[in-house]
Every structure is written in C-alpha cells, then in structure tokens.
C-alpha positions, 0 to 999 in steps of 0.5 A, spaced: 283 337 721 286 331 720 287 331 714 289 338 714 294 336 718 298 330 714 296 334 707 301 338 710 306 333 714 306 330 707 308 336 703 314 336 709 316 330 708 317 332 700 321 337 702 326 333 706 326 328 701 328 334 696 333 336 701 336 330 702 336 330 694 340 337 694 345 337 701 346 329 701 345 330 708 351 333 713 349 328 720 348 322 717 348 319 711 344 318 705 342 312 705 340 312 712 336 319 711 332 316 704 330 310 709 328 315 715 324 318 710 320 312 707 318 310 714 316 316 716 311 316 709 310 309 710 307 311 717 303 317 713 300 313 709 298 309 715 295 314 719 292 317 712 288 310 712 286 309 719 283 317 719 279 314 712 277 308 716 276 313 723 271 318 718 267 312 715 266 310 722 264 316 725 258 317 718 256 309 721 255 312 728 252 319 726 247 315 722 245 311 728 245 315 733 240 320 727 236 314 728 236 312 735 234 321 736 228 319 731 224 313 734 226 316 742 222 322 739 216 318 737 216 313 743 217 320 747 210 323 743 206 316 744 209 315 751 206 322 751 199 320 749 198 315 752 198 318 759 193 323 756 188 317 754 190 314 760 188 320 764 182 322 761 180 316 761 180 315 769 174 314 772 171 320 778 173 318 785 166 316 788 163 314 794 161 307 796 153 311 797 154 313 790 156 306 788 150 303 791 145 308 788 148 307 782 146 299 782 140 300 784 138 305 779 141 300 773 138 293 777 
C-alpha cells in the first residue's frame, strides 16, 4: 500500500515539474519551485528506501515468527505427551495393609 502510495506522489511530483516546466510558476519563482521539487523527490526516494528496508524487515520477522509457531507446536505436542506417559505411568493409590501383603508375598 505503501508502494502504491509513493508510485503515485511520485507521478504528482512529475506533473509539477511539468507544470513548472510549462507555467514558469505564477507565486514563486522558478528557481525556488524546481528546488522544492527536488527536495520533495529527494524525500520520495528517502521513504521509498526505508519502506524497502521496512519489507525486508517485516520478511525476517515473519520468517521468525514461522519458526518460533513450529517448535511451540512440537514443544506443545511433547509436553502433551509426556503428561499422558507420566499419567499412565503413576502407581494405583494403595494402602499401607497392601503395602505390607505385598512384601511379605515378594520376601
């Protein structure tokens, strides 16, 4: 959108100029006004660069954040399992009398 934006402040910019080129500039004077035009380019092309640096950026950052989206989906998944094994894997609840049949039938 951008982009699309300074495409077009861009185009206005050239149209000035040819109207300056044409009119010679009623209010000011010529000079002033092809000087005013070259500073505007200037910061045209000035906020063209950043927006490139800006893209460029946001891709590092989208790259990044698509990692980070896959590992927290695979830490998610193992941390998923590892409660079922752990879970599963839990001794019954049982009581003392159990407990002390249990030895005397291993001894």
């Amino acid at each position: 959108e951008l982009e699309n934006q300074l495409t077009t402040k861009s185009r206005t910019l050239d149209e000035l100029k040819q109207s300056l080129a044409s009119n010679g500039g009623a209010e000011q004077t010529p000079e002033a006004l092809s000087l005013r035009i070259a500073e505007l380019c200037e910061m045209v092309d000035s906020i063209a660069s950043q927006v490139a640096q800006l893209k460029t950026s946001m891709q590092s950052i989208l790259d990044q954040w698509r990692v980070y989206d896959e590992i927290y989906a695979e830490v998610s998944l193992m941390t998923t399992r590892y409660l079922y094994c752990i879970n599963q894997c839990k001794p019954s609840v049982v009581s003392l009398e159990a407990l002390k049949n249990q030895v005397k039938t291993l001894q």
